[in-house]
C-alpha positions as CSV (number, residue, x, y, z in Angstrom):
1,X,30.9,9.7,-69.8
2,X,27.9,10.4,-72.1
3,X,25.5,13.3,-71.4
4,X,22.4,10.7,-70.4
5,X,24.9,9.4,-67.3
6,X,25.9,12.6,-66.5
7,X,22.6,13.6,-66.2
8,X,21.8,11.0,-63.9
9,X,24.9,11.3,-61.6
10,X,23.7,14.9,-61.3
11,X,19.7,13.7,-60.2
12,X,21.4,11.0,-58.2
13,X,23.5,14.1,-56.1
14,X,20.4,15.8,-55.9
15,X,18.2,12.9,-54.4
16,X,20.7,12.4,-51.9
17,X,20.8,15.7,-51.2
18,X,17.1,16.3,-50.6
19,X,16.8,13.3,-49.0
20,X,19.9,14.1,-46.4
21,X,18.1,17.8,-45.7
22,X,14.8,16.3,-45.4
23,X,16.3,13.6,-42.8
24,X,17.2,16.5,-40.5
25,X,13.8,17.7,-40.5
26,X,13.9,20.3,-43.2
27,X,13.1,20.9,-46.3
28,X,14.8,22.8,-49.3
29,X,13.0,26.3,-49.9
30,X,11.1,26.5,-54.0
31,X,14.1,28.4,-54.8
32,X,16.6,25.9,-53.9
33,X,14.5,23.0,-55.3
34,X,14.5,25.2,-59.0
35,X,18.3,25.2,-59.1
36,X,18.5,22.0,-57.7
37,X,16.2,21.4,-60.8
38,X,18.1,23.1,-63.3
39,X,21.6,21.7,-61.8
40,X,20.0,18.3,-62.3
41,X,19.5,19.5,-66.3
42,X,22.9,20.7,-66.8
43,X,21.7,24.2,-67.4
44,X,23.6,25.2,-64.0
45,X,27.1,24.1,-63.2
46,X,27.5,22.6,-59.3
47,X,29.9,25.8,-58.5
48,X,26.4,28.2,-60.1
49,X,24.1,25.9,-57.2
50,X,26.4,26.8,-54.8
51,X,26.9,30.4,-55.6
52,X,23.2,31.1,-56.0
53,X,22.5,29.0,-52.8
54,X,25.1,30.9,-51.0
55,X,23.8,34.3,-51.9
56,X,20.1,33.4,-51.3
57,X,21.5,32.5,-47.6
58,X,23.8,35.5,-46.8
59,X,26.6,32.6,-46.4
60,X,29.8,33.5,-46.7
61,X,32.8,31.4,-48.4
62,X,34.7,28.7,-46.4
């Protein structure tokens, strides 16, 4: 997989994502949206969004 469709897998997760928060009546916090942002870039790894996510949240691993 070249780095142009990875980046787009990676927006693609991230659309859906907004889109599924936003369908429940919320919205992702600035925060959220930068790493969401920087995921979508590749300058975060999925398991770095979830960590950083996690800790802005106080939630603890399932």
């Amino acid at each position: 997989m070249t780095e142009s469709q990875k980046v787009k897998r990676r927006v693609k997760a991230v659309r859906a994502t907004r889109r599924s928060t936003e369908l429940e009546g919320s919205r992702s916090t600035d925060a959220t949206r930068a790493d969401q942002v920087a995921y979508a870039r590749g300058t975060l790894t999925a398991a770095e969004l979830r960590d950083r996510v996690r800790r802005r949240y106080n939630l603890k691993e399932t």
